[in-house]
C-alpha positions in Angstrom: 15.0 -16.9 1.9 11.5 -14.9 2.6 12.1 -11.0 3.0 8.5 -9.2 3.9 8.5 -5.2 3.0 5.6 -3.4 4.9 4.6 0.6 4.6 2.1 3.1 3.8 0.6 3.0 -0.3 2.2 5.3 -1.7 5.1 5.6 -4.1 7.1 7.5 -1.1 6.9 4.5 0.8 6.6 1.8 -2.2 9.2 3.1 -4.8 12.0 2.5 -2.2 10.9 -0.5 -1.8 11.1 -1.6 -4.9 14.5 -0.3 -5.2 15.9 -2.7 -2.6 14.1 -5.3 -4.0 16.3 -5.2 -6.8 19.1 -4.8 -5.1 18.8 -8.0 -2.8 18.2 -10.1 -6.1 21.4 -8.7 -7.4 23.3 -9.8 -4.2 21.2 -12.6 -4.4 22.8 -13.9 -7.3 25.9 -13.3 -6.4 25.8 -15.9 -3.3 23.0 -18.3 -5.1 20.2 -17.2 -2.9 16.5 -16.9 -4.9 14.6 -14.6 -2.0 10.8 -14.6 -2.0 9.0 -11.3 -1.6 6.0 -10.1 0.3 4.4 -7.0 1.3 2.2 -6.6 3.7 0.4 -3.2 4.2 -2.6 -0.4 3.6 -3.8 0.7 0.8 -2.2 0.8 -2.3 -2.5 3.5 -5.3 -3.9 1.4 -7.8 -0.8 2.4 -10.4 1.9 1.7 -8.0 0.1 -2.0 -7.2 0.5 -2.6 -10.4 4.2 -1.5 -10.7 4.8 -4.0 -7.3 2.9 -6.8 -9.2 5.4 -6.8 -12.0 8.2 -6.8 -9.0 6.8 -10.4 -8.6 6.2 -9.2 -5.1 3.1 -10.4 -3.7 1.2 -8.3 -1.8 -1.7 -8.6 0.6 -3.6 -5.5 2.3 -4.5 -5.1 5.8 -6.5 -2.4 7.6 -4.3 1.0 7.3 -4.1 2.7 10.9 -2.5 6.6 10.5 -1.5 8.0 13.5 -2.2 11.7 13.5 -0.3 14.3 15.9 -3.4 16.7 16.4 -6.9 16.3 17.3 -9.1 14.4 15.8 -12.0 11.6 15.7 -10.1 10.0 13.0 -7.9 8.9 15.6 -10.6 7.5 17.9 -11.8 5.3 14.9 -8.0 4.3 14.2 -7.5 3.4 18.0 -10.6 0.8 17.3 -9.7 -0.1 14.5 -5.9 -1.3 15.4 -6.5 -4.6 17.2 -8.0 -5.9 14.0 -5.4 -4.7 12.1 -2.8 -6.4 14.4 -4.8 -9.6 14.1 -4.8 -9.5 10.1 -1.1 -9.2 10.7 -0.7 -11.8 13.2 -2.6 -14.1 10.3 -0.4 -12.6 7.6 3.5 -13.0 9.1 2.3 -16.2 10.2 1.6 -17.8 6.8 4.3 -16.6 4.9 7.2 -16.4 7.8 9.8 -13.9 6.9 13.4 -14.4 7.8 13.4 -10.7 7.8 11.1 -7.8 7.9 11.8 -4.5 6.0 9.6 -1.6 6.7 9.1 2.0 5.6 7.1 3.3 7.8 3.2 5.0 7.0 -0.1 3.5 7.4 -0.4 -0.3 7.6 3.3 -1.0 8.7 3.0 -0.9 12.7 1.3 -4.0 13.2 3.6 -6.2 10.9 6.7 -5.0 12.8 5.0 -5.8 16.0 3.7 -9.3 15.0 7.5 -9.4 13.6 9.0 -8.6 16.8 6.4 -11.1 18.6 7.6 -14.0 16.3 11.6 -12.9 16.7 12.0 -11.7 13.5 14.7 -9.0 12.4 13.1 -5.7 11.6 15.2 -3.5 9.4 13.2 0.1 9.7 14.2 3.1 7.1 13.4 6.5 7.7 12.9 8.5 4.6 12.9 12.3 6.2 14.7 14.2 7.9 12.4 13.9 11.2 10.8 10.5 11.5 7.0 10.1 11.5 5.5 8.1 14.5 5.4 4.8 12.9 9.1 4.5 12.3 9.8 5.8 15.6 7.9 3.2 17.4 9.0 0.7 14.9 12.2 1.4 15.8 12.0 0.0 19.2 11.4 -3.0 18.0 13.9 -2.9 15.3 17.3 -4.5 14.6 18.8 -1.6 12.5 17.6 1.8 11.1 18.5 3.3 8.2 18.3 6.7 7.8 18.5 9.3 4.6 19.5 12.4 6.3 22.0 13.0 9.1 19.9 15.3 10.6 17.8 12.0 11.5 20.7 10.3 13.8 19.2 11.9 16.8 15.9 10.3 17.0 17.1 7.0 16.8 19.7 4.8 19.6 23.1 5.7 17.9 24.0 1.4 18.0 21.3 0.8 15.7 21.4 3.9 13.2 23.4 3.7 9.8 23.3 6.4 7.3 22.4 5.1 3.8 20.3 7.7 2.0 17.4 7.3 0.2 17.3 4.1 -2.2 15.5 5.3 -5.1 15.2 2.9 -8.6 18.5 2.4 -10.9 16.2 2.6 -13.5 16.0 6.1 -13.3 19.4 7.0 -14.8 18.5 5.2 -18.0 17.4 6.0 -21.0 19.3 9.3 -23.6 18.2 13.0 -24.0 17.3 11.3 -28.0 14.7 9.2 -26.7 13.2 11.6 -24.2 12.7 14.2 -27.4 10.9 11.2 -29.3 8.6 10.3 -26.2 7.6 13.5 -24.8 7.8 15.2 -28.4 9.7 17.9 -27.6 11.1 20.9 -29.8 14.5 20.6 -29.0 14.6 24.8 -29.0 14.6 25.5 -25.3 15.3 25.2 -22.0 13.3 22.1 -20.3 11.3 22.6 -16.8 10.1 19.3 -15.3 6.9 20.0 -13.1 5.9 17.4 -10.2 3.4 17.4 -8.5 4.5 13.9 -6.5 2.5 10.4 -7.3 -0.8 12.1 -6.2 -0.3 14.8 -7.4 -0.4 18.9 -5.8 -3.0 21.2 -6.5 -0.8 24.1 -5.5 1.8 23.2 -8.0 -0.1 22.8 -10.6 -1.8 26.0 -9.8 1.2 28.3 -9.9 2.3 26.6 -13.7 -1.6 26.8 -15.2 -2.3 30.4 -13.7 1.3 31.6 -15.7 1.5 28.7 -18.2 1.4 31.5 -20.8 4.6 33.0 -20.0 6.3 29.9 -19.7 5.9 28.8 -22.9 6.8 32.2 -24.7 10.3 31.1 -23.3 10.8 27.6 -22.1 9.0 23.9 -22.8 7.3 22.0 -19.9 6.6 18.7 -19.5 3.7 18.6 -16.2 3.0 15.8 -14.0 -0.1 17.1 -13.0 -1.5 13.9 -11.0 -4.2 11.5 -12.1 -7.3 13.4 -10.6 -6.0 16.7 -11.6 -5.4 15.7 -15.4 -9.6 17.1 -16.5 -9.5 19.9 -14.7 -5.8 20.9 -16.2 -6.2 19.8 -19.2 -9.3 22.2 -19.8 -8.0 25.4 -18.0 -4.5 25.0 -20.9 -6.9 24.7 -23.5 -8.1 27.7 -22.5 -5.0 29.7 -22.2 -2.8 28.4 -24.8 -2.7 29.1 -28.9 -2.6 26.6 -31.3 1.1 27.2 -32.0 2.2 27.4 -28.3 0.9 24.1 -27.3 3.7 22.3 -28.8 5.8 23.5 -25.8 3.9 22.1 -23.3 3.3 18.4 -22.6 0.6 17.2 -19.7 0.6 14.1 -18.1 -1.0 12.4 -15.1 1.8 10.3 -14.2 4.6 8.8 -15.4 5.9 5.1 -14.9 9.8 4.5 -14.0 10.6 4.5 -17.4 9.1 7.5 -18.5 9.8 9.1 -15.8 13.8 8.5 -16.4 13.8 10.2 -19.9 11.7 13.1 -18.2 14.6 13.6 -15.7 16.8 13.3 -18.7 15.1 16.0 -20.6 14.6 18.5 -18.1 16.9 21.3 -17.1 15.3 21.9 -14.0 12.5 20.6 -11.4 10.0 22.7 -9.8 8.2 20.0 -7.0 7.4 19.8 -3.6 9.7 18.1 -0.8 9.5 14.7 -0.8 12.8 12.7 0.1 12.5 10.3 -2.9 12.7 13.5 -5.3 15.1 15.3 -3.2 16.9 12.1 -3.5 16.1 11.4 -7.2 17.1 15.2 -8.2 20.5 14.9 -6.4 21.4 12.2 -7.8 20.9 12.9 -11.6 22.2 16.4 -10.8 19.4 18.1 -11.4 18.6 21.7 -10.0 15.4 21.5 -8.2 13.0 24.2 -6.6 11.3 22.7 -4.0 7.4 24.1 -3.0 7.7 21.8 0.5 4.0 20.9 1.7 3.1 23.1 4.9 1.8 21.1 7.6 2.6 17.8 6.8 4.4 15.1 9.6 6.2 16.7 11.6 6.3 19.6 8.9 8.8 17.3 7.5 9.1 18.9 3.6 9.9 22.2 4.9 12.6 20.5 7.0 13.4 18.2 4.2 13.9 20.7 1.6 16.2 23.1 3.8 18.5 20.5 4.7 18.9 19.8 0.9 19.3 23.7 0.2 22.5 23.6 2.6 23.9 21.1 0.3 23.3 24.5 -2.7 21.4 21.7 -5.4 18.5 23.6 -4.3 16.4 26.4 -3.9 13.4 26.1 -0.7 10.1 28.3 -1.8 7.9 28.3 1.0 3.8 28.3 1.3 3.6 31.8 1.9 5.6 32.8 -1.2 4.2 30.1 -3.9 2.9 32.5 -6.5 2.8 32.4 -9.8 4.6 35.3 -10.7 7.5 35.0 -8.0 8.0 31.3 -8.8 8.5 32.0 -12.8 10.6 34.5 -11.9 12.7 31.7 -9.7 12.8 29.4 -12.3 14.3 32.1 -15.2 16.9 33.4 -12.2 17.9 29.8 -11.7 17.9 29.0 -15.7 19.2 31.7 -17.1 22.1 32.6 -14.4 24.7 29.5 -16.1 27.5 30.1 -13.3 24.4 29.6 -10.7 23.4 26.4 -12.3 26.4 24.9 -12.7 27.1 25.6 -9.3 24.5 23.6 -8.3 24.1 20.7 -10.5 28.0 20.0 -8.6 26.7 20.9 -5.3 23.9 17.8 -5.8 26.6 15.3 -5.5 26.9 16.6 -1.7 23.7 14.8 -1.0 23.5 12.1 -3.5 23.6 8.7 -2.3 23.3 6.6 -5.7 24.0 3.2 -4.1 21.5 4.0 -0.6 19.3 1.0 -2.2 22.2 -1.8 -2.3 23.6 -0.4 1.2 20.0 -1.3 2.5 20.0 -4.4 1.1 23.3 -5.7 2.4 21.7 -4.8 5.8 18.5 -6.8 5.1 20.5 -9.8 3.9 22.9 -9.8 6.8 20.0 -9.2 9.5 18.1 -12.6 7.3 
């Protein structure tokens, strides 16, 4: 059997991916079926390439076309730059011949479903937000089934075709004990743990309204940051800065974490304070952890901001918009949300409302039946 995954580069799209990857090999076993992988689509962050590589998926690249809902000449360029990505993709499905296609949407993932649907292959399409981006919801014309995260996404999509699985995110990520997160991360073991994200690439905003009050938060709690890999310098000097000898031992700066790591840091922490993505709305929920989420303005569809209310109506989280990211009002969210125990409790149950631990295997199970 030959399953082909298409999508945008970066861990949004590619993470989930990987995720039902694993799954389908589990299933796999179970009926004797060894599935081949593929993926087929733009650009890849260089880390996450190397995370799919280990997968044992191949992947090949093809020109990455974003379709952008404002003006632009961007667009223009994209529009000529299409029929050769479509051609790349006619090339690519062609060779390796899928007996499904699996896509997530983003840059790089239109053509391959269209080739897909020109060869009559089932397309399985997965919507990660709330409201779908344009990809997805032209993909889904051509599509077989859609899988969705959030209810709130039914009504985009023909009701035949729409299941609601949630967000597949990597089993991985609930391994791993509070003992080895202490050893990796050297942490004191004295205080309460806040887990800063700033997403794969990283958010200059987030890691803005931690640095500019970094001193107060270490006078009462220990932080791991995620700060991004072309933010690490720039951090990393502005701390130095701030921080006393003695007080850098609650704080603990990294560019990015791998699944692995990034399990005992979810173990560790107490809270999260990141911005609206599904797979950490998704990821949060599921470990029961509190979040805050900072959602990106502006974005799809403004689809964070939308995102991270839906998740706030679960109560497993609190929604901090643009206008109101500060450093001062955020610290003071994160000590309300700590230091109020009947508040926190509250919400680490509510989590469950939303948390869709098996998403990842439900998609599979579609993808297998569809191949």
């Amino acid at each position: 059997m030959r399953i082909l995954f298409t999508g945008g580069g970066s861990g949004g799209h590619i993470f989930p991916i990987v995720a039902v990857k694993r799954e389908i090999e589990n299933l796999g076993k179970e009926v004797s079926i060894s599935p081949l992988f593929k993926f087929i689509g733009g650009t890849i962050e260089k880390r996450i390439l190397e995370e799919v590589k280990r997968e044992k998926i191949q992947v090949k690249k093809i020109i990455s076309v974003k379709w952008r809902r404002y003006f632009s000449l961007k667009n223009l360029i994209d529009i000529l730059k299409f029929p050769f990505s479509l051609i790349q993709a006619l090339i690519e499905v062609w060779l390796f011949m899928p007996d499904v296609i699996f896509s997530k949407g983003g840059p790089g993932s239109l053509p391959v479903v269209m080739v897909g649907w020109l060869y009559q292959i089932p397309i399985i399409v997965h919507e990660s937000d709330s409201v779908p981006g344009i990809s997805n919801k032209i993909s889904s014309l051509f599509s077989k089934k859609i899988a969705i995260s959030f209810k709130e996404s039914e009504k985009f999509f023909p009701k035949k075709k729409t299941i609601l699985t949630g967000h597949p995110i990597r089993q991985g990520l609930f391994e791993g004990s509070i003992e080895e997160a202490k050893r990796f991360f050297n942490l004191t073991g004295e205080r309460k743990v806040i887990l800063f994200l700033g997403g794969s690439q990283g958010a200059k905003k987030i890691n803005s309204v931690l640095v500019d009050a970094i001193y107060k938060y270490v006078e009462k709690y220990e932080i791991i940051h995620i700060c991004g890999p072309k933010n690490i310098k720039n951090v990393e000097l502005l701390t130095k800065g701030i921080l006393r000898e003695e007080q850098r031992k609650y704080y603990h700066l990294y560019p990015y974490l791998n699944e692995k790591e990034m399990a005992l840091a979810y173990k560790a922490a107490d809270i999260v304070v990141s911005r609206a993505g599904a797979g950490v709305i998704f990821e949060t929920a599921a470990l029961e952890k509190p979040v805050i989420l900072l959602p990106l303005k502006g974005g799809a569809q403004n689809h964070q901001v939308k995102n991270a209310y839906y998740f706030a109506k679960s109560g497993g989280g609190i929604v901090i918009e643009e206008i109101n990211i500060t450093p001062n009002f955020i610290f003071g969210r994160v000590t309300q949300l700590i230091e109020n125990k009947k508040l926190y409790r509250q919400m680490r149950k509510n989590c469950k409302k939303l948390a869709k631990p098996d998403a990842a295997r439900k998609v599979a199970e579609i993808i297998l039946e569809a191949a």
